[in-house]
C-alpha positions in Angstrom: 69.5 8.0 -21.3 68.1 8.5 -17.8 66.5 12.0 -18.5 63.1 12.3 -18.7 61.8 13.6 -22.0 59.4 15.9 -22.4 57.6 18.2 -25.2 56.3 20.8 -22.6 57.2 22.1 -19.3 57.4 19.7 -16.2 57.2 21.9 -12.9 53.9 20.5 -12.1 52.5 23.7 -11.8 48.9 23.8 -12.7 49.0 26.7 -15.6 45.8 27.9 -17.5 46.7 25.3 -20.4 47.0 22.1 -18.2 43.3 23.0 -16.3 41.9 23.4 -19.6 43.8 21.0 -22.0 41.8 17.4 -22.4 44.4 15.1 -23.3 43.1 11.9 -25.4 45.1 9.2 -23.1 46.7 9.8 -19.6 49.1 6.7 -19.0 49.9 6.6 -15.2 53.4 4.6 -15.0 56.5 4.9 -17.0 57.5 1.7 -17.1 58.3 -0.6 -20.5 54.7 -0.9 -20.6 53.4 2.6 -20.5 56.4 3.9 -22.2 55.8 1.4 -24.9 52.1 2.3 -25.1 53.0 6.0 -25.4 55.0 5.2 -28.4 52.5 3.5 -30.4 49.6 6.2 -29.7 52.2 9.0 -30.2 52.6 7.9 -33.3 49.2 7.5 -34.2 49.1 11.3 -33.7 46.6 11.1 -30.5 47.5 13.4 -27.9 49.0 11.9 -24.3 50.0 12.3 -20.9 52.3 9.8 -19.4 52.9 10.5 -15.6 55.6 8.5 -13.1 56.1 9.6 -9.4 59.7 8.5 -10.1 61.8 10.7 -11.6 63.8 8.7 -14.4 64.8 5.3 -15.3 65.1 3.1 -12.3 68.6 1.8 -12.0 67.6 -1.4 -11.0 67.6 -4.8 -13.2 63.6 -6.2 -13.0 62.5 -8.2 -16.6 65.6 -10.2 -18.2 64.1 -11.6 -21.1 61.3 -11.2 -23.8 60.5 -12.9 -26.8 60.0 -12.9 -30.8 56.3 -11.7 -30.1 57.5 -8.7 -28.4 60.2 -8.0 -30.7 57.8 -7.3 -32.4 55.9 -4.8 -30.6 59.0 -3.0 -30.5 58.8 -3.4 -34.3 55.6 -1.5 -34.3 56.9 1.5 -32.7 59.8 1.6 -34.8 62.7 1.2 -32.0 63.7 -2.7 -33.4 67.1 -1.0 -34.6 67.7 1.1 -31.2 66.9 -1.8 -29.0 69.1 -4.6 -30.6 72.4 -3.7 -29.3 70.9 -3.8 -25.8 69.3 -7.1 -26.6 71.4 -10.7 -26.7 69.8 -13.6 -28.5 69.7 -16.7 -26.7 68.3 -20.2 -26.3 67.6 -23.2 -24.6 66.8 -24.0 -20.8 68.3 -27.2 -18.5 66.9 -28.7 -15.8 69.3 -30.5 -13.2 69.1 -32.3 -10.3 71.3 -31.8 -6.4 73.7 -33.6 -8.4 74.1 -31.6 -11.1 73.1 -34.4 -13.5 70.8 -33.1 -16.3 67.2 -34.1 -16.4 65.9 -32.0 -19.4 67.2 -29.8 -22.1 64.9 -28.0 -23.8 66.4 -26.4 -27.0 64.8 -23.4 -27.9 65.3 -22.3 -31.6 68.6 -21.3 -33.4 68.1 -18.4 -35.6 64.8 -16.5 -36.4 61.8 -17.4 -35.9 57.9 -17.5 -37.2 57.6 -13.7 -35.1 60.5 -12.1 -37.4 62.7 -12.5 -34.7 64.9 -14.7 -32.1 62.3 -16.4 -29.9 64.6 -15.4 -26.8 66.8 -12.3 -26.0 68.0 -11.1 -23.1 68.4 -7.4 -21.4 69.3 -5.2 -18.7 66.0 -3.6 -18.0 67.1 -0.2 -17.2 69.1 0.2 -21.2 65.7 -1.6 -23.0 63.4 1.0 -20.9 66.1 4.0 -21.7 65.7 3.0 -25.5 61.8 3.5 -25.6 62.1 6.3 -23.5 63.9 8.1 -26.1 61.3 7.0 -28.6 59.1 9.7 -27.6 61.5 12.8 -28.5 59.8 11.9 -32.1 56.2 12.8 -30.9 55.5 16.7 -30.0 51.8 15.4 -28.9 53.2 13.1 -26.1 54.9 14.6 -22.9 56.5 12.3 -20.0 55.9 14.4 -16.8 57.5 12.9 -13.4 57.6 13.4 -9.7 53.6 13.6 -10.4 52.1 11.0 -8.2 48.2 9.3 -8.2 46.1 10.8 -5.8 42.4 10.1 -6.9 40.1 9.4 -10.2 36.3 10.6 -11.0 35.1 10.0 -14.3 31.8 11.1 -16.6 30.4 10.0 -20.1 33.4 12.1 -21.8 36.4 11.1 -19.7 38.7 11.0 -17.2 39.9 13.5 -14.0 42.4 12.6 -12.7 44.2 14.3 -9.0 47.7 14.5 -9.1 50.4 15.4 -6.8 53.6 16.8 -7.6 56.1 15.4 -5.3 58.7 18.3 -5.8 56.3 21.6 -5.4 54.4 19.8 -2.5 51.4 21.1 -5.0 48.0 19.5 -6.0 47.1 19.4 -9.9 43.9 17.9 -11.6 44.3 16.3 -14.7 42.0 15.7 -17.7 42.4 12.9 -20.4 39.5 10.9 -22.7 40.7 7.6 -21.3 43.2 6.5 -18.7 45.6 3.6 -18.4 46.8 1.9 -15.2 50.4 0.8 -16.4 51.5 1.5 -12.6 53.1 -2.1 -11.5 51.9 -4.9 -8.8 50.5 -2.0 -6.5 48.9 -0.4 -9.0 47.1 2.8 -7.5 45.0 3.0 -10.6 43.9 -0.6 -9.9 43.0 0.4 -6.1 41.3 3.6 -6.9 39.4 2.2 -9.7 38.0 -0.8 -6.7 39.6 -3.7 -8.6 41.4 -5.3 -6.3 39.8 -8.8 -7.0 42.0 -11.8 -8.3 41.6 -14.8 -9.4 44.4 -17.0 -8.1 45.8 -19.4 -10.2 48.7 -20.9 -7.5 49.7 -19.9 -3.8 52.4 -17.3 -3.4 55.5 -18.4 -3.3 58.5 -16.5 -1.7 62.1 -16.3 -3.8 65.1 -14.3 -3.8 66.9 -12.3 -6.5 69.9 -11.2 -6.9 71.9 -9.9 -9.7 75.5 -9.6 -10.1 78.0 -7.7 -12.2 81.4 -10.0 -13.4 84.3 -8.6 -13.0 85.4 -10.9 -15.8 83.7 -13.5 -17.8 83.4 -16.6 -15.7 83.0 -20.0 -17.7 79.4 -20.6 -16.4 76.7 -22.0 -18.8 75.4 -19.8 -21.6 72.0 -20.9 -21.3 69.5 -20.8 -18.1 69.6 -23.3 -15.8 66.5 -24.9 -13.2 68.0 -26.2 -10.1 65.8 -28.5 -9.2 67.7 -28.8 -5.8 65.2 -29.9 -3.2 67.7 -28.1 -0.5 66.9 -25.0 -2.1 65.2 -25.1 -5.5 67.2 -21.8 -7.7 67.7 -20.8 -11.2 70.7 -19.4 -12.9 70.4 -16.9 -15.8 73.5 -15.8 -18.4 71.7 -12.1 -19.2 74.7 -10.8 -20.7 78.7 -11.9 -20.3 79.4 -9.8 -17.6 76.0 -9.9 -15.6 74.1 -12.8 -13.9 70.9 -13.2 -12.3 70.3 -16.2 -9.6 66.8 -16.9 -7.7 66.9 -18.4 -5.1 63.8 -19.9 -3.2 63.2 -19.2 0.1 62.3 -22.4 2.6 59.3 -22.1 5.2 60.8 -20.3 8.1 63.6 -18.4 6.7 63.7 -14.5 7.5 63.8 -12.7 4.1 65.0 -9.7 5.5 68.2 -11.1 6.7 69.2 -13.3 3.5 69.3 -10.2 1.2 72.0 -9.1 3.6 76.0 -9.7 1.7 77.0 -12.1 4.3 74.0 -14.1 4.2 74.0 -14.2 -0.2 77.5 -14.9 -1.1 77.4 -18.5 0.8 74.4 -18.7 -1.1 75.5 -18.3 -4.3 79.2 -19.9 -4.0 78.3 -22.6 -6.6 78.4 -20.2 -9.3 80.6 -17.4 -7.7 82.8 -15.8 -5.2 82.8 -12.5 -3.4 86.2 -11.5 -5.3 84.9 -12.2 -9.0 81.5 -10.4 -8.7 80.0 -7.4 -7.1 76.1 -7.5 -6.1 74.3 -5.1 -7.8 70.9 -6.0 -6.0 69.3 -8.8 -3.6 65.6 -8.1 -3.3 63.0 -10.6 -1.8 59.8 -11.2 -3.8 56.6 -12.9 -3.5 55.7 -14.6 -6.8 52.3 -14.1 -7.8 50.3 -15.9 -10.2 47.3 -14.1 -10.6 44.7 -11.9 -13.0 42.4 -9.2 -12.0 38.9 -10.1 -13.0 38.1 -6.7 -13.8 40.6 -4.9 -15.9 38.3 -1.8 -17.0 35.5 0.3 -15.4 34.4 2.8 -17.9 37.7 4.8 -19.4 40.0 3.5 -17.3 42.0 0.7 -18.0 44.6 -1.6 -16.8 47.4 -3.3 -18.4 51.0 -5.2 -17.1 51.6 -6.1 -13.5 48.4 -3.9 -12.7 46.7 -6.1 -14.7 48.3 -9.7 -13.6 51.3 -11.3 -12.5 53.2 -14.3 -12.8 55.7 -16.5 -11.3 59.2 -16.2 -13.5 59.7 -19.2 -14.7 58.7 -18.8 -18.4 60.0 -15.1 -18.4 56.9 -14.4 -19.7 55.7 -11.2 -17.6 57.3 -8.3 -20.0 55.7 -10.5 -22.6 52.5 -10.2 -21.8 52.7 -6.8 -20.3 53.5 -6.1 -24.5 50.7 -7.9 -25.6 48.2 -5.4 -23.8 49.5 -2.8 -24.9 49.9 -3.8 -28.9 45.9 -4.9 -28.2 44.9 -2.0 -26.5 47.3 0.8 -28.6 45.0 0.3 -31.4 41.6 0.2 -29.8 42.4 3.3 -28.3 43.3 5.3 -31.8 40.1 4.2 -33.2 38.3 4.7 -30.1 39.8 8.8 -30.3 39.4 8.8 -33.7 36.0 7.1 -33.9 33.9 8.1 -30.6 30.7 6.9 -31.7 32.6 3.0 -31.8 35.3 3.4 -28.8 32.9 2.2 -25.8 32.8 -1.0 -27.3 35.5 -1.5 -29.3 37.8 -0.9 -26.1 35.5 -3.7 -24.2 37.0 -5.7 -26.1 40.5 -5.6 -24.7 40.0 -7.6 -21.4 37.6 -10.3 -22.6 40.0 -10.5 -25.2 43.5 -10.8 -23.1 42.2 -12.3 -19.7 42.0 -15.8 -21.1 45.5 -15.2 -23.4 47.8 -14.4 -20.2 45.8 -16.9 -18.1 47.2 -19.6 -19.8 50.9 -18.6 -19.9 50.7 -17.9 -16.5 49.3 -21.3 -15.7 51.9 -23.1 -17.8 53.9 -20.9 -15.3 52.9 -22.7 -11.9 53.3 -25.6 -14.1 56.8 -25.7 -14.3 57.2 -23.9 -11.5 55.8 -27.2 -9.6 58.1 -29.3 -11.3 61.3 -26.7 -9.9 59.8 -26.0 -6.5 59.5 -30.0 -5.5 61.2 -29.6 -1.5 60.8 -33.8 -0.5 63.5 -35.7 -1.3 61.6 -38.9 -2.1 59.4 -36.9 -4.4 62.0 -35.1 -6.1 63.7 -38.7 -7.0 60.5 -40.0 -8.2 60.3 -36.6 -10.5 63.9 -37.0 -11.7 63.6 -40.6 -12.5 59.9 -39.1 -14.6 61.6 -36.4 -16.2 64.7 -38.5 -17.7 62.0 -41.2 -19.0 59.7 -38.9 -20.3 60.9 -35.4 -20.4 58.9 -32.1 -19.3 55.9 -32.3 -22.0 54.5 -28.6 -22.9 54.3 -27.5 -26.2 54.7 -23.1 -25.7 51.5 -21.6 -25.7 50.1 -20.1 -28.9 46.9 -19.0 -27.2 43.5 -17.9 -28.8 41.9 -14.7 -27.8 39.3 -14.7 -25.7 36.2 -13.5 -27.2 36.3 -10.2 -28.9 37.1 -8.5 -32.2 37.6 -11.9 -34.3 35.4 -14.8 -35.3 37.6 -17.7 -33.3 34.6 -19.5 -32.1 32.3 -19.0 -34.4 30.5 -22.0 -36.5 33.6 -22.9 -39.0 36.1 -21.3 -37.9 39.6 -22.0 -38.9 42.1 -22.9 -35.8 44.5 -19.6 -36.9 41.8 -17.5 -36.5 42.3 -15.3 -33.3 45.9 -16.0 -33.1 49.1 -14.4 -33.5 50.0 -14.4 -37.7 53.6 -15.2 -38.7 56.1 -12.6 -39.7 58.8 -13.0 -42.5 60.2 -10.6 -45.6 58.5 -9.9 -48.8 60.5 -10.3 -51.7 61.7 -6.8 -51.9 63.2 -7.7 -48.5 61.3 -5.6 -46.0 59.2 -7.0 -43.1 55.6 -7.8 -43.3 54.4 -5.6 -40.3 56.8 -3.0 -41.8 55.2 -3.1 -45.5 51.6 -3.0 -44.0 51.8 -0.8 -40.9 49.7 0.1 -38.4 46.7 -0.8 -40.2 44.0 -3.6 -40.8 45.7 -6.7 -43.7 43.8 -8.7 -46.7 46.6 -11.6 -47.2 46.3 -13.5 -50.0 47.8 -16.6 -51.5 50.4 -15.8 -54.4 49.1 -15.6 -57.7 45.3 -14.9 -56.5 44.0 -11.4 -57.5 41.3 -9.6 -56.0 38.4 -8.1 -58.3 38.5 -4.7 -59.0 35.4 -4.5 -56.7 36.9 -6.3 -54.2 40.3 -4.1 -54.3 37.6 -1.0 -54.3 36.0 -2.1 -50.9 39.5 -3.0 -49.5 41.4 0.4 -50.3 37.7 2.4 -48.7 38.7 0.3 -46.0 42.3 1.4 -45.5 43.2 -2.1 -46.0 46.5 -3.1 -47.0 46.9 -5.6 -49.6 50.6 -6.3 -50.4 50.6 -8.0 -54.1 53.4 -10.5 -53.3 53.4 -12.3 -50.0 56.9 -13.7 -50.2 57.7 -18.2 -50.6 57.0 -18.5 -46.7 54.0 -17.0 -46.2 52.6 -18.3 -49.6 53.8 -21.8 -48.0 52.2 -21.2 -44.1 49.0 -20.8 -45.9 48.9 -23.4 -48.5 49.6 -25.2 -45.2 46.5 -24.2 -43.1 44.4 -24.5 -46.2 44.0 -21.2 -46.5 44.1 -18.2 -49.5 43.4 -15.3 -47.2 43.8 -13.9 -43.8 42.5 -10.8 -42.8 45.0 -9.2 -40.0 43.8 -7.0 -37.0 46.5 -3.8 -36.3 48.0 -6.0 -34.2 48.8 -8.7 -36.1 46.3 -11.5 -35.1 44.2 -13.0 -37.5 40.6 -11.7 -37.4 39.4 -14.1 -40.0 40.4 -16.7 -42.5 39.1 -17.6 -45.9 39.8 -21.3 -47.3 38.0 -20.4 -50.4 38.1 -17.2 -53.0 34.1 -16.7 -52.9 34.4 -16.4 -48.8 36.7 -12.9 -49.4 33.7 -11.1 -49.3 32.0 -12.1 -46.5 35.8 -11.1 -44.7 35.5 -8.0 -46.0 31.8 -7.4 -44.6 32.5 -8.1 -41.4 34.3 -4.9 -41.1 31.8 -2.6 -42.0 
């Protein structure tokens, strides 16, 4: 599971074929995210180059948790059925005071929901990243090459060179792609070579702990996660799987970092939940929680996308999340970029102006609640507690709107769904939506509403699909929004939105 996997030699040696080969996407990091974006353009036949200066999986817990959304971008590269017995559904957050008296519980959803999946699972990030690692043994056209490290970038009106190190030969090797995506982390080299190293900070930095643990047995702690809102040392508690546990713990002004990760210094720390002889500590790292976004996430063919992109403070468990959503809205944009030069400049400009203000506001509902946890004055944190039982912690969780791009959200008339994330459920012959339609563009229509034969004409020249038979829940989610069609982007956000039958061809147009 750890191996790298690879279509074509890996010695790093730069042979006749790798000076003269142009691949059409060079993806610089092997993490979930350029892993993941690897998948969906392998599949898509386009030809790539994913480089790592690590060699394999790193053996070290980082994301925890993702959600229904990004189920379903795991759907889309056709690993839902490998991942899920890595994954554990689970629900519901508490917030509780020094006393240990609950202030808030905010149930999350029981069952599936409007993604096609649970709204919360959680993982060990080293089995999740091992699983879409192995999705690439299907794809001759993508190679995973490591020990390769990021040494500089140029770039013309064609594409992307690239100067690469390999770490194991001590040997230099230049690189060639059409376009290249900085999926390399929080230091992103990609990010520093490309000069965009300007953020806009949405909240100070704020310095935490984090350790996870491995039971030795099962240990009757809560099943759900829980906020300490402990002005003595603010900490959260995380159930990731029965037998593993993550804490973080915040860091007060003044306290050496360096010498709190050391095992003497955590286990006092962490003797409310558990002791040195029921536990081992897999890993106590300190980290500075960022909540920022890089104003510039392209400059010509290269791109950024994850923790290169923008980070955010844990709280929502949101950062895989929206590391996922770049990719599923740049994966496509890229294949008909390859596929269709003469569009890709501008059709890929649309991936930042699109996602910058979409992860802004998760990551400021972040610092939100993240204020709320991080309260250090007593008399403040009594006047919060004495709020929250009254009143409760009000946010609903974000369903953002794209910023502007490849949709008409904005636009005079515009109906609210319209650059947002469509609902999943089954058809009636019990498959998925987003497995019925694919990686394509989606006319859906209300049940029992037909489209004229010219109509159906200019839909199948435009590769549309147009499943008959929506299935009772879809069929009801649009009678409820007033609507009898949606047209769906590749990646599953609503492009448009017709309220009446003579508007379908003006949705149609718009694609031509």
């Amino acid at each position: 599971m750890n191996e790298a996997i690879s279509s074509g030699p890996r010695t790093g040696v730069q042979s006749t074929a790798d000076a003269a080969q142009t691949w059409d996407v060079l993806i610089v990091g092997a993490g979930p995210s350029g892993v993941g974006l690897a998948n969906l353009l392998g599949a898509a036949g386009l030809s790539v180059l994913l480089i790592d200066r690590h060699p394999g999986v790193l053996q070290i817990p980082r994301a925890v948790h993702l959600d229904g959304e990004t189920m379903r971008v795991i759907q889309s590269m056709g690993l839902a059925e490998a991942a899920m017995p890595v994954l554990r559904p689970g629900h519901s957050m508490h917030w509780v005071n020094a006393a240990g008296e609950a202030l808030l519980v905010r149930l999350g959803q029981i069952g599936l929901g409007d993604q096609g999946w649970h709204n919360d699972y959680y993982f060990h990030q080293p089995e999740l990243e091992g699983v879409l690692r192995q999705g690439l043994a299907r794809y001759p056209n993508v190679q995973l090459r490591e020990r390769l490290e990021l040494r500089g970038l140029s770039q013309d009106a064609e594409g992307v060179e690239a100067e690469a190190w390999d770490l194991g030969l001590a040997a230099p090797l230049r690189l060639r792609a059409r376009w290249l995506v900085g999926c390399d982390g929080a230091r992103s080299t990609v990010r520093r070579l490309i000069d965009a190293e300007d953020f806009e900070e949405l909240a100070p930095p704020q310095a935490w702990l984090v350790v996870d643990g491995v039971l030795n047995h099962p240990l009757d702690l809560p099943e759900h996660t829980v906020q300490h809102c402990d002005p003595a040392r603010p900490a959260t508690s995380i159930h990731v799987h029965p037998m593993r546990r993550r804490w973080e713990l915040m860091l007060l002004p003044g306290e050496d970092a360096q010498a709190l990760i050391q095992p003497e210094r955590i286990w006092p720390l962490l003797q409310r939940w558990v002791l040195p002889s029921q536990a081992r500590l897999e890993r106590a790292a300190a980290y500075v929680f960022h909540a920022r976004v890089a104003r510039r996430w392209q400059v010509g063919r290269v791109l950024l996308a994850g923790d290169a992109a923008h980070q955010t403070p844990p709280f929502l468990g949101q950062g895989l999340c929206a590391a996922m959503r770049d990719i599923a809205n740049l994966g496509w944009k890229l294949v008909q970029a390859v596929q269709q030069p003469a569009i890709g400049a501008a059709l890929v400009a649309t991936y930042a102006t699109e996602r910058i203000p979409h992860v802004r506001e998760f990551i400021a509902l972040a610092v939100q609640v993240g204020e709320v946890i991080q309260e250090l004055d007593p008399a403040r944190a009594a006047k919060r507690d004495q709020r929250l039982k009254a009143e409760g912690l009000q946010f609903p969780f974000p369903t953002p709107t794209l910023g502007p791009g490849l949709h008409c959200a904005g636009a005079d008339g515009a109906h609210p769904a319209v650059g947002k994330v469509f609902p999943q459920h089954t058809l009636p012959d019990g498959r998925w939506l987003d497995d019925v339609i694919g990686p394509r563009w989606a006319l859906l229509q209300r049940r029992g509403l037909r489209l004229t034969p010219e109509l159906q004409a200019q839909a199948q020249s435009l590769g549309l699909a147009t499943p008959a038979d929506c299935g009772d829940r879809i069929d009801a989610w649009l009678a409820e929004q007033g609507l009898v069609a949606v047209l769906l982007r590749p990646d599953r956000y609503v492009r448009d939105a017709a309220t009446r039958w003579e508007e379908l061809p003006s949705l149609l147009s718009g694609l031509h």
